[in-house]
Wavefront OBJ file of the C-alpha trace (Angstrom):
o trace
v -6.935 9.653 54.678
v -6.107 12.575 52.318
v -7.269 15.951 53.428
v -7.393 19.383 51.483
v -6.903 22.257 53.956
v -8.977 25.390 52.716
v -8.240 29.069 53.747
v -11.262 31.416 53.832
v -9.956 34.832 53.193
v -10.632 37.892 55.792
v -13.673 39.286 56.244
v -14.583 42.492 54.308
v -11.235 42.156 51.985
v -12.528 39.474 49.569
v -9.499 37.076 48.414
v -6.889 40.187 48.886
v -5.125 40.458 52.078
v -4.547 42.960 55.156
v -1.259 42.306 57.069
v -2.944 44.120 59.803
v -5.852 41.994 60.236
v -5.856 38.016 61.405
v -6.632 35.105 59.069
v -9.714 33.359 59.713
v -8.868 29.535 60.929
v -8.486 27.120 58.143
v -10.840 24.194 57.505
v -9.503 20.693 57.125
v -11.476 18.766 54.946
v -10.953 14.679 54.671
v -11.293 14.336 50.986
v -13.298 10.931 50.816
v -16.332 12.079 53.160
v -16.191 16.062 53.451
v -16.135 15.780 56.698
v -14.289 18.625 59.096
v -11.261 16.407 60.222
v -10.066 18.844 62.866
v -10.082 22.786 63.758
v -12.768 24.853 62.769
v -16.006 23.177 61.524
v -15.451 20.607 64.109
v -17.819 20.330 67.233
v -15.787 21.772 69.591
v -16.480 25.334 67.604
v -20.864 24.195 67.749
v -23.377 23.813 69.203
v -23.894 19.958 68.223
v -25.272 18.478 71.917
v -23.548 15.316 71.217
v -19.648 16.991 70.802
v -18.919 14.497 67.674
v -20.754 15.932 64.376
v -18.292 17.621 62.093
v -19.664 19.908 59.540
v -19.764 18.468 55.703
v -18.401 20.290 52.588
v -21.396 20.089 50.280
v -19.026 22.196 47.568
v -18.985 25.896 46.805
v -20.284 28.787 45.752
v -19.722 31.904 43.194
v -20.435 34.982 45.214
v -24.156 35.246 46.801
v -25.702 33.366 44.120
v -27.338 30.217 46.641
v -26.251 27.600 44.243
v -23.383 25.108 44.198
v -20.707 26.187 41.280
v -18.809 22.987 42.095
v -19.909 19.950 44.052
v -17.775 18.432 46.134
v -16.313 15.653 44.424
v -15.855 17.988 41.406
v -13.839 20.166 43.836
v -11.525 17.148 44.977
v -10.717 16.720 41.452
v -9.048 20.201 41.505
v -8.759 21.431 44.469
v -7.290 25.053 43.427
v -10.771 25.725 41.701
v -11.887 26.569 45.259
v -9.928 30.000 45.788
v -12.537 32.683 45.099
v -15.176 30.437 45.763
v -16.999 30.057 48.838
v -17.821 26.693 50.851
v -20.822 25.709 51.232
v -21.217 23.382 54.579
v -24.277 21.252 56.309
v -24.141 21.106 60.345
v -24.998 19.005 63.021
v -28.342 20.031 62.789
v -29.229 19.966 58.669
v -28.623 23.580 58.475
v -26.670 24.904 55.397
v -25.207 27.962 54.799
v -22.160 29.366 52.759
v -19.260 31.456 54.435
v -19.002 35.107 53.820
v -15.614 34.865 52.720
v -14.382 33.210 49.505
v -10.882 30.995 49.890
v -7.817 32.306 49.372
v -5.501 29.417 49.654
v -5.808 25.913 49.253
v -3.376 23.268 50.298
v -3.492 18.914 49.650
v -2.072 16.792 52.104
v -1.815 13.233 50.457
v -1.870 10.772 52.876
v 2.012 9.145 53.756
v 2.577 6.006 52.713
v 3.126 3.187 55.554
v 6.170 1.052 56.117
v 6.084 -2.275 56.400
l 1 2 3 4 5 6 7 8 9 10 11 12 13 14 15 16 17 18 19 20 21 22 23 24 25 26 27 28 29 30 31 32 33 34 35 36 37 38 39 40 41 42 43 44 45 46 47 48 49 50 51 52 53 54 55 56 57 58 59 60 61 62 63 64 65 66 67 68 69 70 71 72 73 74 75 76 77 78 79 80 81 82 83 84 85 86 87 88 89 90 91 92 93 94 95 96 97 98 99 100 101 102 103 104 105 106 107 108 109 110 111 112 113 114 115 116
Protein backbone atom coordinates (compact mmCIF):
# COMPACT_ATOMS: atom_id res chain seq x y z
CA UNK A 1 0.00 0.00 0.00
CA UNK A 2 1.39 3.43 -1.04
CA UNK A 3 0.13 6.36 0.91
CA UNK A 4 0.52 10.23 0.25
CA UNK A 5 0.57 12.09 3.59
CA UNK A 6 -1.10 15.64 3.11
CA UNK A 7 -0.48 18.70 5.44
CA UNK A 8 -3.38 21.18 5.74
CA UNK A 9 -1.87 24.47 6.55
CA UNK A 10 -2.98 26.58 9.86
CA UNK A 11 -6.00 28.04 10.17
CA UNK A 12 -6.39 31.78 9.29
CA UNK A 13 -2.64 31.88 7.67
CA UNK A 14 -3.48 30.27 4.29
CA UNK A 15 -0.35 28.09 2.99
CA UNK A 16 2.20 30.60 4.96
CA UNK A 17 3.26 29.65 8.33
CA UNK A 18 3.25 30.95 12.12
CA UNK A 19 6.04 29.39 14.28
CA UNK A 20 3.88 30.38 17.10
CA UNK A 21 0.88 28.52 16.24
CA UNK A 22 0.51 24.40 15.97
CA UNK A 23 0.15 22.50 12.69
CA UNK A 24 -3.05 20.95 12.12
CA UNK A 25 -2.59 16.88 12.11
CA UNK A 26 -1.71 15.47 8.80
CA UNK A 27 -3.96 13.15 6.78
CA UNK A 28 -2.69 9.85 5.50
CA UNK A 29 -4.21 8.94 2.47
CA UNK A 30 -3.77 5.13 0.93
CA UNK A 31 -3.34 6.03 -2.65
CA UNK A 32 -5.37 3.08 -4.33
CA UNK A 33 -8.79 3.71 -2.35
CA UNK A 34 -8.59 7.34 -0.71
CA UNK A 35 -9.23 6.02 2.20
CA UNK A 36 -7.84 7.74 5.72
CA UNK A 37 -5.19 4.99 6.58
CA UNK A 38 -4.50 6.31 10.06
CA UNK A 39 -4.58 9.73 12.21
CA UNK A 40 -6.93 12.26 11.49
CA UNK A 41 -9.89 11.41 9.17
CA UNK A 42 -9.97 8.10 10.79
CA UNK A 43 -12.95 7.06 13.14
CA UNK A 44 -11.41 7.45 16.18
CA UNK A 45 -11.56 11.52 15.42
CA UNK A 46 -15.91 10.83 14.35
CA UNK A 47 -18.69 10.25 15.09
CA UNK A 48 -19.10 6.99 12.78
CA UNK A 49 -21.27 4.54 15.43
CA UNK A 50 -19.54 1.62 14.05
CA UNK A 51 -15.59 2.94 14.96
CA UNK A 52 -14.29 1.54 11.37
CA UNK A 53 -15.35 4.14 8.47
CA UNK A 54 -12.41 6.22 7.39
CA UNK A 55 -13.15 9.34 5.55
CA UNK A 56 -12.48 9.23 1.51
CA UNK A 57 -10.44 11.82 -0.50
CA UNK A 58 -12.89 12.68 -3.25
CA UNK A 59 -9.94 15.30 -4.60
CA UNK A 60 -9.62 19.03 -4.05
CA UNK A 61 -10.58 22.22 -4.29
CA UNK A 62 -9.40 25.92 -5.49
CA UNK A 63 -10.43 28.23 -2.73
CA UNK A 64 -14.39 28.34 -1.87
CA UNK A 65 -15.39 27.59 -5.27
CA UNK A 66 -17.62 23.97 -4.31
CA UNK A 67 -16.13 22.18 -7.20
CA UNK A 68 -13.40 19.57 -7.55
CA UNK A 69 -10.13 21.26 -9.37
CA UNK A 70 -8.55 17.80 -9.34
CA UNK A 71 -10.13 14.41 -8.77
CA UNK A 72 -8.53 12.10 -6.96
CA UNK A 73 -6.82 9.90 -9.20
CA UNK A 74 -5.67 13.02 -11.11
CA UNK A 75 -4.14 14.09 -7.75
CA UNK A 76 -2.22 10.65 -7.28
CA UNK A 77 -0.70 11.31 -10.53
CA UNK A 78 1.03 14.40 -8.99
CA UNK A 79 0.72 14.57 -5.79
CA UNK A 80 2.49 18.17 -5.25
CA UNK A 81 -0.53 19.70 -7.27
CA UNK A 82 -2.34 19.46 -3.91
CA UNK A 83 -0.43 22.32 -1.90
CA UNK A 84 -2.75 25.33 -2.12
CA UNK A 85 -5.54 23.26 -2.76
CA UNK A 86 -7.98 22.09 -0.40
CA UNK A 87 -9.31 18.35 0.17
CA UNK A 88 -12.35 17.60 -0.37
CA UNK A 89 -13.51 14.37 1.85
CA UNK A 90 -16.93 12.10 2.16
CA UNK A 91 -17.65 10.65 5.86
CA UNK A 92 -19.12 7.89 7.46
CA UNK A 93 -22.31 9.26 6.96
CA UNK A 94 -22.31 10.62 2.97
CA UNK A 95 -21.56 14.03 4.12
CA UNK A 96 -18.97 16.07 2.10
CA UNK A 97 -17.32 19.00 2.85
CA UNK A 98 -13.87 20.68 2.02
CA UNK A 99 -11.32 21.82 4.81
CA UNK A 100 -10.83 25.42 5.52
CA UNK A 101 -7.30 25.22 5.06
CA UNK A 102 -5.47 24.58 1.77
CA UNK A 103 -2.20 22.02 2.04
CA UNK A 104 0.95 23.12 2.58
CA UNK A 105 3.06 20.08 2.30
CA UNK A 106 2.74 16.94 0.69
CA UNK A 107 4.82 13.88 1.22
CA UNK A 108 4.71 10.00 -0.87
CA UNK A 109 5.51 7.07 0.95
CA UNK A 110 6.00 4.23 -1.72
CA UNK A 111 5.36 1.13 -0.33
CA UNK A 112 8.92 -1.07 0.66
CA UNK A 113 9.60 -3.74 -1.25
CA UNK A 114 9.45 -7.37 0.52
CA UNK A 115 12.24 -9.86 0.89
CA UNK A 116 11.99 -13.07 0.01
Amino acid sequence: MSTITIQPGQPGEGVGYNVHKPLPYPFHIDIETGKCTRGRGTSDLGDDPTGTTPWVLLGLQDGDVQELARTRSEWTADPQSAVGLRPVFIDWSGSIFALGQPITHVTVDAPKPVVA
